[in-house]
C-alpha positions as CSV (number, residue, x, y, z in Angstrom):
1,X,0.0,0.0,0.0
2,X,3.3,2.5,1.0
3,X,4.1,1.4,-2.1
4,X,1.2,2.3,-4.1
5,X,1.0,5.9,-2.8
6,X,5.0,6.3,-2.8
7,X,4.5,5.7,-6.8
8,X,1.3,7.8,-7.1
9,X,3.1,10.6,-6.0
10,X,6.5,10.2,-7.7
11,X,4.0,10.3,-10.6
12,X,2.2,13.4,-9.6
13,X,5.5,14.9,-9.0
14,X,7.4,14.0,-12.6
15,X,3.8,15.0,-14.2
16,X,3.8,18.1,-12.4
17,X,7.4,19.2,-13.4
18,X,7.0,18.0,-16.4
19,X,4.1,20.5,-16.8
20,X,6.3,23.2,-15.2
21,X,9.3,22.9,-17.7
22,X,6.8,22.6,-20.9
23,X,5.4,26.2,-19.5
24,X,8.8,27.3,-19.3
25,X,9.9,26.4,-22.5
26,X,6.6,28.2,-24.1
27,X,7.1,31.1,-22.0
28,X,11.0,31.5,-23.4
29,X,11.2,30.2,-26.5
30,X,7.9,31.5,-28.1
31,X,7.8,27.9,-30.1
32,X,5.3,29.4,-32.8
33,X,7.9,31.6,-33.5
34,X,10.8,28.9,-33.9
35,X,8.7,27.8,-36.4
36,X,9.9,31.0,-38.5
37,X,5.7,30.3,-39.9
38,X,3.4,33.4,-38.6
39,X,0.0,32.0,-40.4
40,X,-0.4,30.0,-37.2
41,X,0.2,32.8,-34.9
42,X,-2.3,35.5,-34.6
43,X,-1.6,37.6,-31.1
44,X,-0.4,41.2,-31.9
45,X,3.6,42.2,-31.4
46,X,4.1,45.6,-29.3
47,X,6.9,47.7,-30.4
48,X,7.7,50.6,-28.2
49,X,10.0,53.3,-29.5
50,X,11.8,54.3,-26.4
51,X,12.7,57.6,-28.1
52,X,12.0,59.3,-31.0
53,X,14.6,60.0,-33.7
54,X,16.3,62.8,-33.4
55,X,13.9,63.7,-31.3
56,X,10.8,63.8,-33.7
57,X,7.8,62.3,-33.1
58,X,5.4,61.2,-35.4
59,X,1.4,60.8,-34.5
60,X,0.6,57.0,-33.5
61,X,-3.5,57.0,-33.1
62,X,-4.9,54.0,-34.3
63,X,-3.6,51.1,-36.2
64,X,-0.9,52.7,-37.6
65,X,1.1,49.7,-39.2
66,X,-2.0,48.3,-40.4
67,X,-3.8,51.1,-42.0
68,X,-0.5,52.8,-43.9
69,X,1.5,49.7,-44.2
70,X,-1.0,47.0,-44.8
71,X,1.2,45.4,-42.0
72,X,-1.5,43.1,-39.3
73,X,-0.8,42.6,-35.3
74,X,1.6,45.3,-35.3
75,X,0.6,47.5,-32.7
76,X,3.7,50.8,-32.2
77,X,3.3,52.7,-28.6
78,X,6.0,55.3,-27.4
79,X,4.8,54.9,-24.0
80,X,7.0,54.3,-21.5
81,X,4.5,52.5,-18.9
82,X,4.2,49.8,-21.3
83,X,7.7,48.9,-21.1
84,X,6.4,45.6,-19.1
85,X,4.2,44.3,-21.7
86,X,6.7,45.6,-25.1
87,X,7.9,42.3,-27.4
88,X,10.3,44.9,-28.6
89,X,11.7,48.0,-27.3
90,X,13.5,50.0,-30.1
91,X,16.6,52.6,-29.1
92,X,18.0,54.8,-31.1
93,X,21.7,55.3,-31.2
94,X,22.3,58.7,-31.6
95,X,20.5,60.1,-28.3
96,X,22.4,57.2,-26.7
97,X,25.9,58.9,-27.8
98,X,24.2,62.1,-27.5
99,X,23.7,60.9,-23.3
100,X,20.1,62.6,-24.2
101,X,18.5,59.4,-23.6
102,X,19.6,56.4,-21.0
103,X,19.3,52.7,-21.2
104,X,16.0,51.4,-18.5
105,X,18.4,49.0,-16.9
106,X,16.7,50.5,-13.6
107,X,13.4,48.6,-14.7
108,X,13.1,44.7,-14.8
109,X,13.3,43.3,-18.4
110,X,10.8,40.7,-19.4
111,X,13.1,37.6,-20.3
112,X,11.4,37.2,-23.6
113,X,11.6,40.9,-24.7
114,X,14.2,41.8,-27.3
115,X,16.3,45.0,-27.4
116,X,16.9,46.4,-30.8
117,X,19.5,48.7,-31.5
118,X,18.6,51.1,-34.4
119,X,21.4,52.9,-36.4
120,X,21.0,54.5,-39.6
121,X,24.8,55.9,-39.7
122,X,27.8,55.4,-40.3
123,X,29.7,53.5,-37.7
124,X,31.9,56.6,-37.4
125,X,30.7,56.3,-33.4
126,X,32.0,57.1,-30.0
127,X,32.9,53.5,-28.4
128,X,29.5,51.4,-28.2
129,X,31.0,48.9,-26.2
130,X,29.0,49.4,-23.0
131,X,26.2,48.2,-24.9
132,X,27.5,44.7,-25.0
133,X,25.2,41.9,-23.5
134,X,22.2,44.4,-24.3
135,X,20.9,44.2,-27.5
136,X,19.3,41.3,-28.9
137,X,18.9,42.4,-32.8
138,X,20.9,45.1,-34.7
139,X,18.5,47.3,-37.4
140,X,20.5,49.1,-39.3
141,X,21.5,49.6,-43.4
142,X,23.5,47.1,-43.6
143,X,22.7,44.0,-45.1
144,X,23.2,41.6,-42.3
145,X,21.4,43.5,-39.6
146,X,18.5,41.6,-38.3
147,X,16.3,43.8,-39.5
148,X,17.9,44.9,-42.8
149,X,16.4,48.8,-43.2
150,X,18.2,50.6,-46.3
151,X,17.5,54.5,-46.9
152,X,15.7,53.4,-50.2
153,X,15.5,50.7,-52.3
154,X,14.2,49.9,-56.3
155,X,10.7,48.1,-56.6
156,X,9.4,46.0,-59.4
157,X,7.1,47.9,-61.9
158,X,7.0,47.2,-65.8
159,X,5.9,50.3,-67.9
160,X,5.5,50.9,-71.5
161,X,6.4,55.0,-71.3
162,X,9.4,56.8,-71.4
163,X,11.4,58.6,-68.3
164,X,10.6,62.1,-69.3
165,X,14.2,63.6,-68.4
166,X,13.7,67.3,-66.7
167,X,13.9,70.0,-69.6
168,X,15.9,73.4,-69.2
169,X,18.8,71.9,-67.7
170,X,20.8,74.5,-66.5
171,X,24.0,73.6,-64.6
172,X,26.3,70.7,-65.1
173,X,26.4,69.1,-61.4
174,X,25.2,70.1,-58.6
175,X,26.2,69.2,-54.6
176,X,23.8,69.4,-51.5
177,X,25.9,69.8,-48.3
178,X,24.6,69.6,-44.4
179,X,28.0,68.5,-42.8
180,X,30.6,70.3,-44.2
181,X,34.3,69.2,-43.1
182,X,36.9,70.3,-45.5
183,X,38.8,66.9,-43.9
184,X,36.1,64.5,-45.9
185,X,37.4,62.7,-49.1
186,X,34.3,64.1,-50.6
187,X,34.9,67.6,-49.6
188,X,38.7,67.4,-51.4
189,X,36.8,65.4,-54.5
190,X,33.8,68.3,-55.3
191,X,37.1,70.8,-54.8
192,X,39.5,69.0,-57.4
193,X,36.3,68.6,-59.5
194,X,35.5,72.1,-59.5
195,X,39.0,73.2,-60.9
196,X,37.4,71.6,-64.1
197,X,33.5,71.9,-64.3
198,X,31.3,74.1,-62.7
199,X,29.1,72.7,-59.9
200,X,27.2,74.8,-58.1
201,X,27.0,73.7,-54.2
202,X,24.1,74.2,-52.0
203,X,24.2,74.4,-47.8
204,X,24.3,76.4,-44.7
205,X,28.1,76.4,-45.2
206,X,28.3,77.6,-48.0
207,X,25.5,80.7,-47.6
208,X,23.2,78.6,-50.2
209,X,21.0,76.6,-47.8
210,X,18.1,74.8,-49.8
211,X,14.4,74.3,-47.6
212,X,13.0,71.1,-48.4
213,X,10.5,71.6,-50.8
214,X,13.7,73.6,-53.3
215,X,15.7,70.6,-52.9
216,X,14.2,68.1,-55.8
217,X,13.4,71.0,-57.7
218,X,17.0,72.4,-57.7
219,X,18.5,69.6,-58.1
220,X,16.3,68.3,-61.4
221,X,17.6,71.3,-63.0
222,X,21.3,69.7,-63.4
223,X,22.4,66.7,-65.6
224,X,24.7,65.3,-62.5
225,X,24.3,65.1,-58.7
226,X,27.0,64.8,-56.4
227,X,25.8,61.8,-53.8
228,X,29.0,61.8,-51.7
229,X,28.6,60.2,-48.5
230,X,30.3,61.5,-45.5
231,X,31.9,57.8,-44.9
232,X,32.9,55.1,-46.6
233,X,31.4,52.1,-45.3
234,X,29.7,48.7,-46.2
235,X,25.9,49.4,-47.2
236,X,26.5,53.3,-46.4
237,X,23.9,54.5,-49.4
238,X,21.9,57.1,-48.5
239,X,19.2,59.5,-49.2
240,X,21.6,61.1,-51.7
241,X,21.1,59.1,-54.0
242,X,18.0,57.8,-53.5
243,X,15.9,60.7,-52.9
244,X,18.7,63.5,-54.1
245,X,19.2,62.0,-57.1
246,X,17.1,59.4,-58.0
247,X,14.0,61.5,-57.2
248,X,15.2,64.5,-58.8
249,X,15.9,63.3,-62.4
250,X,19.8,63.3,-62.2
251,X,22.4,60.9,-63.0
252,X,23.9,60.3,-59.4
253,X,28.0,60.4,-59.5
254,X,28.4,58.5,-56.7
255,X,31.1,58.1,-53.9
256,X,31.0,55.8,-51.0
257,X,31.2,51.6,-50.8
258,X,33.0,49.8,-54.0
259,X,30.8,49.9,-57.2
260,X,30.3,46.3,-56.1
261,X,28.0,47.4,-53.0
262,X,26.4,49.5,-55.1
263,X,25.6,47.3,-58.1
264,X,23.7,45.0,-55.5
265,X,21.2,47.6,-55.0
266,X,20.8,49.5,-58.1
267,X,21.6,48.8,-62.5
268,X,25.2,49.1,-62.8
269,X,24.2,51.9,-66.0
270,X,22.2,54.2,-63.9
271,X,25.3,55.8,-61.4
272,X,28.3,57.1,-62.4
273,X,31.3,56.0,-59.4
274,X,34.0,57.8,-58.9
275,X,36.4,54.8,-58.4
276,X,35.8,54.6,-62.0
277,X,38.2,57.3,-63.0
278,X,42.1,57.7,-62.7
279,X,41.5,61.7,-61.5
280,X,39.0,64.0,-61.2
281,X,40.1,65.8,-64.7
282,X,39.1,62.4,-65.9
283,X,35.5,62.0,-64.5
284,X,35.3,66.1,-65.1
285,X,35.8,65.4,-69.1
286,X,34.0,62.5,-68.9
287,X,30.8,64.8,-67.4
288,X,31.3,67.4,-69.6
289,X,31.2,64.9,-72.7
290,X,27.8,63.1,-71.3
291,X,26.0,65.6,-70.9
292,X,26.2,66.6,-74.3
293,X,25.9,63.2,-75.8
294,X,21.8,62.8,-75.6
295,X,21.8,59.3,-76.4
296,X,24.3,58.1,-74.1
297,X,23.0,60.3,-71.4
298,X,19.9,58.7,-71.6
299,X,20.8,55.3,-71.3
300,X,21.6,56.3,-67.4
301,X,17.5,56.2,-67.4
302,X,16.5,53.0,-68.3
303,X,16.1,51.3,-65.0
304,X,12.7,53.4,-65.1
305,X,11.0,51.2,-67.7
306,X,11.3,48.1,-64.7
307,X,11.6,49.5,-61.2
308,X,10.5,52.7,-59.1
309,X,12.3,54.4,-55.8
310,X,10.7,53.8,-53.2
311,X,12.5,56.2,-50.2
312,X,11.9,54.8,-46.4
313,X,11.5,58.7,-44.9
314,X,9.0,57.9,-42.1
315,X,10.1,56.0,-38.9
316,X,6.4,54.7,-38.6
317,X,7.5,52.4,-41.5
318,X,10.2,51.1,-40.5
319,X,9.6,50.3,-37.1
320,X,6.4,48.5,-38.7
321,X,9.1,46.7,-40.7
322,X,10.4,45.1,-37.3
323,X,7.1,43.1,-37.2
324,X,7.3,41.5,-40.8
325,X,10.9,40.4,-39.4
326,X,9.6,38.6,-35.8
327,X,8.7,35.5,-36.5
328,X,11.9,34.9,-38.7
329,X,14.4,36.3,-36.4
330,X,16.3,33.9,-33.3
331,X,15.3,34.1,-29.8
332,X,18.1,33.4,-28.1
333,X,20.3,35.7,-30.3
334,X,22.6,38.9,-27.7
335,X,25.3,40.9,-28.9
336,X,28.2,40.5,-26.6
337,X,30.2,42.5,-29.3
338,X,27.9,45.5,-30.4
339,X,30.8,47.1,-31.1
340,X,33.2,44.8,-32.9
341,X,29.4,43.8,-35.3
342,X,29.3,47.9,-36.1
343,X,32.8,48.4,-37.1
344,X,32.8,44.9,-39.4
């Protein structure tokens, strides 16, 4: 009879842990999500922004990811009380370096929550490495972040019609500064280059500053734009060339990453590089000649006929983006080595 009851409760007891370590295992890992499959999955993810960008905030009524993104169970909150019940709490880097914003580490972290540590430039940073052991998932313009968020990107679209090129061109090149430093490679390039062609250069440095609504405008009036980034770095292609360039109606001349990084993004014929060219006399003639040869000149326009820009210009988007990522990123995933991953 001891016997009996002695096994009915070793049973009880292996059932009940068990039970425990299955609860445990659901709690931690999330398994829907190991399957990298969402269908089956249907609660919401809460994102909360821990501080705007550059400290601009952007209206989040309603179902924002939903209703402008077409983007389900993607629910964005920037308030702070929520922290406890946040899937993902999003921190921007530059109020970080800025000491404008702090880390919670005061507050307890749900074990399943992720950190993501959102960068959209260049790694040219102040040591990071107090943010080792932090950050679950890196977001970032670089390829192999988790969540892979460029400044722009080509989409897919077939038409039958022509690329009207902007009429009345009126200068040969033109260059839109906001950080000037006579120390950048680009600022010694657009000198040199203006030994031999005329570009006319816009910014608060220079006395020309542009307001935004000028900017496409002035710049669709030139055959060439300038889209020099202000570092070199892997997957560094900004809004200069998306929005500056592409937008406008200009052939970018491009410096930054090897023509390689860039060819994985854009047609090889629609951007001139640089790296191309043994000088800047060189690339100067080779302007000058262009933009007087219609028919070649045009050929820099035929991605139009197949893709469109699409420029990623509201941070609504892509912290929306984060929630079509979820389900496909790892659970277990912490960055011991933020900053050895950001200067790769």
């Amino acid at each position: 009879m001891k016997l009996r009851k002695a096994c009915t409760w070793l049973a009880l007891a292996l059932l009940s842990l068990m039970l425990s370590t299955y609860m445990v295992l659901l709690y931690f890992l999330d398994l829907p999500k190991l399957t990298g499959n969402s269908h089956g999955w249907h609660r919401n993810i809460s994102i909360l922004l821990w501080h705007w960008p550059f400290n601009r905030p952007y209206p989040l009524e309603g179902d924002v990811c939903l209703d402008m993104y077409s983007i389900p169970r993607c629910l964005l909150t920037d308030n702070r009380s929520r922290f406890d019940q946040a899937d993902v709490v999003v921190f921007h880097h530059y109020e970080l370096e800025m000491a404008h914003q702090k880390l919670p580490l005061h507050l307890r972290r749900p074990p399943a929550q992720k950190w993501v540590w959102l960068s959209l430039e260049s790694p040219a940073m102040k040591n990071i490495s107090a943010y080792n052991h932090l950050f679950n998932w890196t977001m970032t313009y670089r390829q192999d972040a988790d969540i892979f968020m460029p400044y722009g990107r080509m989409i897919p679209q077939r038409t039958n019609e022509s690329f009207l090129i902007p009429k009345h061109r009126s200068c040969l090149a033109s260059w839109v500064v906001s950080n000037y430093n006579s120390h950048h490679n680009r600022s010694r390039v657009v000198l040199q280059l203006r030994k031999h062609i005329r570009v006319e250069v816009y910014g608060s440095s220079y006395r020309r500053p542009l307001a935004r609504e000028q900017l496409l405008p002035t710049i669709a009036r030139c055959h060439f734009y300038l889209a020099f980034e202000n570092a070199i770095s892997k997957d560094y292609i900004t809004e200069k060339l998306w929005r500056n360039a592409f937008q406008a109606g200009a052939v970018p001349v491009v410096l930054g990453p090897p023509r390689s990084n860039y060819e994985a993004f854009v047609p090889r014929d629609s951007f001139i590089h640089v790296n191309d060219f043994n000088s800047t006399e060189e690339l100067a003639s080779f302007l000058k000649r262009l933009a007087t040869d219609k028919a070649q000149y045009e050929l820099y326009f035929k991605w139009h006929k197949e893709h469109a820009i699409h420029v990623y210009s509201d941070w609504r988007e892509r912290l929306c983006h984060i929630c079509k990522r979820y389900n496909e990123l790892p659970s277990f995933k912490v960055y011991h080595d933020l900053q050895g991953w950001a200067w790769q």
